[in-house]
N, C-alpha and C positions, 0 to 999 in steps of 0.2 A: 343331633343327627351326625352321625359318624360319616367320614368320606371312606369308598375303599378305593381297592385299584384297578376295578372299571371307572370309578368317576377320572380319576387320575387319567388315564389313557383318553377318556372321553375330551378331556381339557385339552391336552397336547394334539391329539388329534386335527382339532376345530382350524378354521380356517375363515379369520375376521373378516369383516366387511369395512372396507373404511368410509368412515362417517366422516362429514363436513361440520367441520369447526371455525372459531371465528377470536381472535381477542383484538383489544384498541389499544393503543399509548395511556389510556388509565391505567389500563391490565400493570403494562410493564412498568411507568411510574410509581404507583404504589407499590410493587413487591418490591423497588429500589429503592423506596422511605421505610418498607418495612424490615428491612436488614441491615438500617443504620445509616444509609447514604444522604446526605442533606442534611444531617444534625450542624454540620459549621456553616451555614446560608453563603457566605461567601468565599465558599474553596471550590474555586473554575473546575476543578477536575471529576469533582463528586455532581456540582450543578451540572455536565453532559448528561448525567444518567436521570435526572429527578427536576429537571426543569428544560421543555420542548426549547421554547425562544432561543437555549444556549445548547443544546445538544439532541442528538438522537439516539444514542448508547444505550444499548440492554444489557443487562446483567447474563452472563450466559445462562446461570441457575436456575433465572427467572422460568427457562421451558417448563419446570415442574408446575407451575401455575397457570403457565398459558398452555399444556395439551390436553385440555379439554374438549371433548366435542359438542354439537350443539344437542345431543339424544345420547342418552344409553346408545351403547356400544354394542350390545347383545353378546351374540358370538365372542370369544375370546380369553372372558375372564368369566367364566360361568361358575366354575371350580370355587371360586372364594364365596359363592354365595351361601356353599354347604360349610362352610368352616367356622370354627370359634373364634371372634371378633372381640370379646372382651377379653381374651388371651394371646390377642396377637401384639408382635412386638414390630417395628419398624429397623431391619437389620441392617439393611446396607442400600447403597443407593448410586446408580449410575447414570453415566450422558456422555451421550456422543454429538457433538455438532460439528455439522454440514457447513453449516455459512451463517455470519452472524445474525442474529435474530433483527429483523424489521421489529418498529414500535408498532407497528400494529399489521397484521394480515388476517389473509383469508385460509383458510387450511383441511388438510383430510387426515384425520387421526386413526391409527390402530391399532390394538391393543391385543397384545396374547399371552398366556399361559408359557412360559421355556423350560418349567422346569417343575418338580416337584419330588421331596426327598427326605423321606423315610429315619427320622431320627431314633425312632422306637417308641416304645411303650411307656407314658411317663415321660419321654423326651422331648417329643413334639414333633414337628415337619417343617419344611421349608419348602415357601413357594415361589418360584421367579418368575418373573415378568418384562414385558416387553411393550415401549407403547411408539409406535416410530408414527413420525409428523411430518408431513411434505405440504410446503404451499399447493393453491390451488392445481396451478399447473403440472403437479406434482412433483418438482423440485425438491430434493431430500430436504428437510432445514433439521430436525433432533433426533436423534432416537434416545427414549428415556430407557433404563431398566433398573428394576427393581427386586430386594430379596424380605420376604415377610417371612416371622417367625411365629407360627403359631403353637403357642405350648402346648395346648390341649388335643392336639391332631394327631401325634405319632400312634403308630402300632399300627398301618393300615395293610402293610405287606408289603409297602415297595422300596425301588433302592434308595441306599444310602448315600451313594459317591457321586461325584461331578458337582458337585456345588461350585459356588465362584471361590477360588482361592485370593484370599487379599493381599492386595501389593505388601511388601515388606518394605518397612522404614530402616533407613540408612542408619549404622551404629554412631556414627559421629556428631559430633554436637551440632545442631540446630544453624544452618548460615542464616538465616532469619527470623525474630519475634515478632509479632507484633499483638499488641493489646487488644481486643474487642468490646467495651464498657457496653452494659446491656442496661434496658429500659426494663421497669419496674411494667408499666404495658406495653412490650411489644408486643405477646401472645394477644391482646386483644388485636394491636393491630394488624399483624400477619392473620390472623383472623378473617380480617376482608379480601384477602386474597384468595379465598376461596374454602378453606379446612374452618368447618365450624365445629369439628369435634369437640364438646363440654370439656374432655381432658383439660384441656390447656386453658380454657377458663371458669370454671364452675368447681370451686372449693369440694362442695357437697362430693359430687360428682369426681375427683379425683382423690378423695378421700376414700373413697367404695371402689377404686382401681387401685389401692394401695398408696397412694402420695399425701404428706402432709398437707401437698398446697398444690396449682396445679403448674404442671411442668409444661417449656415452651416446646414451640414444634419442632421436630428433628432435622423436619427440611427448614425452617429458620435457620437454625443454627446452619448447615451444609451453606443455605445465602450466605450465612454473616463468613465462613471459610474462604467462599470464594471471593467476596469483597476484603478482604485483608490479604489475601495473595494477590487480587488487580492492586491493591494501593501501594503492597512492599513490593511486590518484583516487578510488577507489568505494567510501573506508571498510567494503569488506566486504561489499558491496549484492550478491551476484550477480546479481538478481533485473534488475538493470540492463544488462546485457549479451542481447544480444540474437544477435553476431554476434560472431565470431574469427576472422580470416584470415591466415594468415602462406607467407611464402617462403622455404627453405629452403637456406640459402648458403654456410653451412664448417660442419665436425663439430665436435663441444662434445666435451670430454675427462674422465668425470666428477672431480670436486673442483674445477673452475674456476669463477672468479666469472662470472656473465651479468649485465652492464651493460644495461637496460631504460631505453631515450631514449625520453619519448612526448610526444607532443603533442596537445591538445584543442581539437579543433576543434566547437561547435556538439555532436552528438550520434555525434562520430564521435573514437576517440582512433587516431591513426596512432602507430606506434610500431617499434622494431629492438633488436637485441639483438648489444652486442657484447662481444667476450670480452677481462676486464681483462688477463691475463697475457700474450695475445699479440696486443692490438689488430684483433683481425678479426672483423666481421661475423658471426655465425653464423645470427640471421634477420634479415630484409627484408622492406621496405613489410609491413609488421603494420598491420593491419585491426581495430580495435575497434567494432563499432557497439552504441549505447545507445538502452534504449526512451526 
């Protein structure tokens, strides 16, 4: 089913309803074992985020996991239910944070359509989104956004221009590396975080999406970025992150190491991630902003 550009307008149009959402200190603990934190059991700094008794610490990244509501959303993202899903691609990915994430709350989630953009015929489209998250009392606490690549969708007639332009990476060498060593199963275990997409675990099943074997999640990898910039610059501070932006540029294989280049600029760490065993890119122009 092809989308045109009544459906498009119909999407931007809509006006969500927010829905009451919920996550616990499970939530955030496991997404913080599952992007590597607590592999040395006795490093104080990493047991804050992955053991209560010694800390309270969320990973800021972690909102991708906890903005869930407790129901379909209806209203908002309606638009992606006419779209090609076996050809879509995960392109870029954004967050904003209000105040640092409690281990567990109560919360009202919404979700909308911002954008939608006309690559052509044979090109594809691009869809952007918005899912903003306030505790109960409605206190901002994240706004997520998001940019999906769907190849199969272009030619529908509408425009091209306004997409996110990506932060540009500084020409000078790298003031920080740091190594990321990946787990042969993380994809299973990111897995319980929520994404039970077969992609990332079902051989068969990623074999028939084109991959040898199946590749980890994108938002894993964005986790494991943002835990090697709290451990190289920010001693740990999440509290100092304000802002994460990344662009999403070849699939991670889980067990691979992710090479983390950043640089610090003033109140802003730019940063990319490349893969040691086969030298490529996996993200681009990475966006860190610091309160």
């Amino acid at each position: 089913m092809a989308i045109t550009q009544a459906d498009v307008d119909a999407a931007l149009a809509e006006t969500p309803e927010p829905q009451p959402g919920s996550y616990g200190d499970r939530d955030s603990l496991l997404y913080a074992v599952a992007i590597g934190m607590g592999r040395d059991p006795l490093d104080a700094r990493e047991l804050e985020y992955v053991c209560e008794t010694v800390g309270d610490r969320v990973v800021p990244t972690a909102a991708t996991v906890l903005a869930r509501a407790n129901r379909p959303a209806g209203a908002g993202l309606s638009l992606l239910g006419k779209m090609n899903f076996a050809l879509m691609l995960h392109g870029e990915q954004r967050l904003v944070v209000h105040q640092p994430l409690p281990p567990a709350a109560e919360t009202l989630v919404s979700s909308r359509t911002t954008g939608v953009f006309d690559k052509g015929e044979g090109k594809g489209a691009l869809v952007t989104s918005e899912t903003a998250v306030t505790l109960a009392d409605g206190a901002p606490l994240f706004t997520l956004g998001s940019t999906l690549f769907f190849r199969g969708d272009g030619g529908f007639g509408g425009r091209a221009d306004g997409a996110p332009v990506p932060h540009p990476l500084p020409e000078r060498a790298p003031d920080a590396v740091c190594e990321m060593p990946g787990r042969e199963d993380q994809a299973m275990v990111y897995a319980l975080c929520g994404d039970r997409n077969p992609l990332h675990r079902d051989p068969e099943f990623a074999k028939k999406a084109g991959f040898d074997r199946p590749i980890l999640h994108g938002l894993c990898s964005y986790g494991i970025a943002c835990h090697a910039v709290l451990k190289t610059l920010l001693d740990y501070d999440q509290t100092r992150i304000t802002g994460f932006d990344v662009r999403f540029s070849s699939p991670v294989y889980p067990g691979e190491t992710q090479v983390v280049e950043m640089w610090q600029d003033d109140d802003v760490i730019s940063f990319r991630v490349r893969i040691k065993e086969r030298d490529v890119v996996s993200i681009n122009n990475g966006r860190c902003t610091l309160a």
